[in-house]
C-alpha positions, 0 to 999 in steps of 0.5 A, spaced: 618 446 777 626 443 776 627 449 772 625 454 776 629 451 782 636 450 777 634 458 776 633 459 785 640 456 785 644 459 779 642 466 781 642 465 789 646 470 791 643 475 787 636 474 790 640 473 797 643 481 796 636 483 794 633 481 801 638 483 805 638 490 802 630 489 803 631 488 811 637 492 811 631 498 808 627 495 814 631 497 820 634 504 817 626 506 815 624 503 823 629 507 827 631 513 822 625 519 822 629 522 817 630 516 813 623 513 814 620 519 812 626 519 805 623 513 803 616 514 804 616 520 800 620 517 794 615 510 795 609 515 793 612 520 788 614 512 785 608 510 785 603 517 784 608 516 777 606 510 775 598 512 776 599 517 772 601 513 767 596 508 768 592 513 767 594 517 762 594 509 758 587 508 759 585 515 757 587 515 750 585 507 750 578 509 751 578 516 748 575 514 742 569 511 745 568 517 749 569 520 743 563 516 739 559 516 745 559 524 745 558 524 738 552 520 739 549 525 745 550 531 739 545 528 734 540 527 738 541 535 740 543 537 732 535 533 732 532 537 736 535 543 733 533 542 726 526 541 728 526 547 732 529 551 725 524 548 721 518 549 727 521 557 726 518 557 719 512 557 715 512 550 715 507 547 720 510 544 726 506 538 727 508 536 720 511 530 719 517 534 715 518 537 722 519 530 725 523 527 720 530 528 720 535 524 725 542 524 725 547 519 725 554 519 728 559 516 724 567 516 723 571 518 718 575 513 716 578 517 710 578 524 706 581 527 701 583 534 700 587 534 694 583 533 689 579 536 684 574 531 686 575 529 693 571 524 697 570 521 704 570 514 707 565 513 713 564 507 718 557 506 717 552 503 712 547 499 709 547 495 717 545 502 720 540 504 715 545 508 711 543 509 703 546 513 697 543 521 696 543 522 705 547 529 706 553 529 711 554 534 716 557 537 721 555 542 727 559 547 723 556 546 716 554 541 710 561 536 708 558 532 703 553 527 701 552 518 700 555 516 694 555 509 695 555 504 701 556 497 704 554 493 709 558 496 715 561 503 710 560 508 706 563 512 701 561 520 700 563 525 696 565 531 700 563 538 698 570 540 695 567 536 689 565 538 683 559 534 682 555 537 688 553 544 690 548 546 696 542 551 696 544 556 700 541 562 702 542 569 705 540 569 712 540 576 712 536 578 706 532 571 704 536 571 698 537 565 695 542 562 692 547 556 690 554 554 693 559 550 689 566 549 691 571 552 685 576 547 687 583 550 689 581 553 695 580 548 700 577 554 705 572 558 699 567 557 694 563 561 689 556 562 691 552 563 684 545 566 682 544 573 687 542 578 682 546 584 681 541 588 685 541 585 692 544 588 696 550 583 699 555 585 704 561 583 707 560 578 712 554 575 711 551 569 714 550 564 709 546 557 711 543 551 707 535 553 705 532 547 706 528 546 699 529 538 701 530 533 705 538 533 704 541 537 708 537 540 714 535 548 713 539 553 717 545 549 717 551 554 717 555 554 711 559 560 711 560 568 711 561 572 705 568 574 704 569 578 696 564 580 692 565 583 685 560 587 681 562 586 675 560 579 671 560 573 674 564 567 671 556 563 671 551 568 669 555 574 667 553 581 668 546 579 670 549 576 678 554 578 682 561 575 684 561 572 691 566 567 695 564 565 701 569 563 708 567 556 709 565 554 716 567 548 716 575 545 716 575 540 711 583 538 713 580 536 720 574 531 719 574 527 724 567 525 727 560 527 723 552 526 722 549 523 717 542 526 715 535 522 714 529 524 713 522 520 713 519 524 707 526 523 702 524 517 698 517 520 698 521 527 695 525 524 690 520 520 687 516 526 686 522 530 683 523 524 678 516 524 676 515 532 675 522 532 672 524 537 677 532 538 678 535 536 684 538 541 688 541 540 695 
């Protein structure tokens, strides 16, 4: 109290000035229409600033919760659609493969591009039901698969890696191939093993084709943009040379799914046991 008394008396003049300008505003605002009007529109352009400000504060703070929670709203809706993809197809759709797949939403917390094999990182693990060999998604198309993971994290490889390749097939024809990235080219990969008969076309609709419980079927992965009827660089002349656009911006990863199904344990012992090759 002594101290903030010694500053009252050392700074006396100053707040003895700020109030008599106070009550000087007072009287000119009181008795001037002009001046009353002047000063109440300046006390509100003040003020409307400053709110605006505010909020502008408290927009981007909560963003990123606004941006979980919609994230968290779009896996339930990529579940509903992949049961309704499936419940399309000659899968019976009661099936508990029809109602397996659930989606959970994860942030990426770090990705690579630069690399011959490139991996990301996610905000979410073993704590939330997270386990190696899951696929990673998007809306737009596949972006990779759980390599490894901790309590609260994870690590994927990301489909701009050489180790991983997906079961693709082409929406239009039925035909089925496998899409592999052919590094360099962040926005392109090969789609392998199409026969030199089938009659591919510029713009094709390319999508996953769901063979396990990887990655859900009919997810976009992108449209064919070159084909080549001379030999393939895996296969020779027996195969066509295609590149596919890639749906999906790798450079931009931001909020993803990550894919579980009820019947992967199931599968991958199955393929263990019949010594049948993986593919996603």
């Amino acid at each position: 109290m002594r101290q903030l008394l010694l500053l009252l008396a050392r700074y006396r003049n100053f707040f003895l000035f700020l109030f008599l300008e106070a009550v000087a505003w007072g009287l000119i605002q009181g008795s001037n229409a002009y001046q009353s009007a002047f000063f109440f529109t300046l006390t509100n352009n003040i003020a409307s600033s400053f709110n605006q400000a505010r909020e502008s504060v408290f927009q981007y703070l909560y963003l990123q919760k606004h941006n979980e929670v919609l994230a968290e709203e779009n896996a339930l809706l990529l579940k509903r659609l992949a049961q309704h993809s499936i419940a399309g197809s000659n899968k019976r759709p009661d099936s508990l493969y029809t109602r397996g797949y659930s989606f959970i939403a994860a942030r990426v917390i770090q990705n690579s591009v630069a690399f011959e094999n490139n991996f990301i990182i996610l905000d979410k693990g073993i704590d939330d039901g997270i386990e190696p060999g899951m696929g990673v998604i998007t809306a737009n198309g596949v972006v990779g698969k759980i390599r490894s993971c901790t309590k609260n994290a994870s690590v994927a490889y990301s489909f701009l890696h050489n180790d991983l390749s997906v079961s693709a097939r082409v929406k239009r024809l039925g035909v089925l191939g496998t899409l592999k990235w052919g590094r360099g080219n962040i926005t392109e990969a090969n789609l392998l093993y199409i026969g030199q008969h089938e009659k591919i076309a510029l713009g094709d609709t390319v999508v996953t084709a769901g063979f396990n419980a990887v990655y859900p079927p009919d997810l976009p992965l992108g449209v064919i943009s070159h084909i080549n009827y001379g030999s393939s660089a895996i296969g020779g002349s027996a195969f066509l040379d295609l590149k596919v656009r890639l749906s999906t911006n790798y450079a931009t990863l931001n909020h993803v799914y990550i894919v579980k199904h009820k019947l992967a344990e199931q599968i991958n012992k199955l393929q263990q046991q019949a010594a049948i090759p993986k593919t996603d």
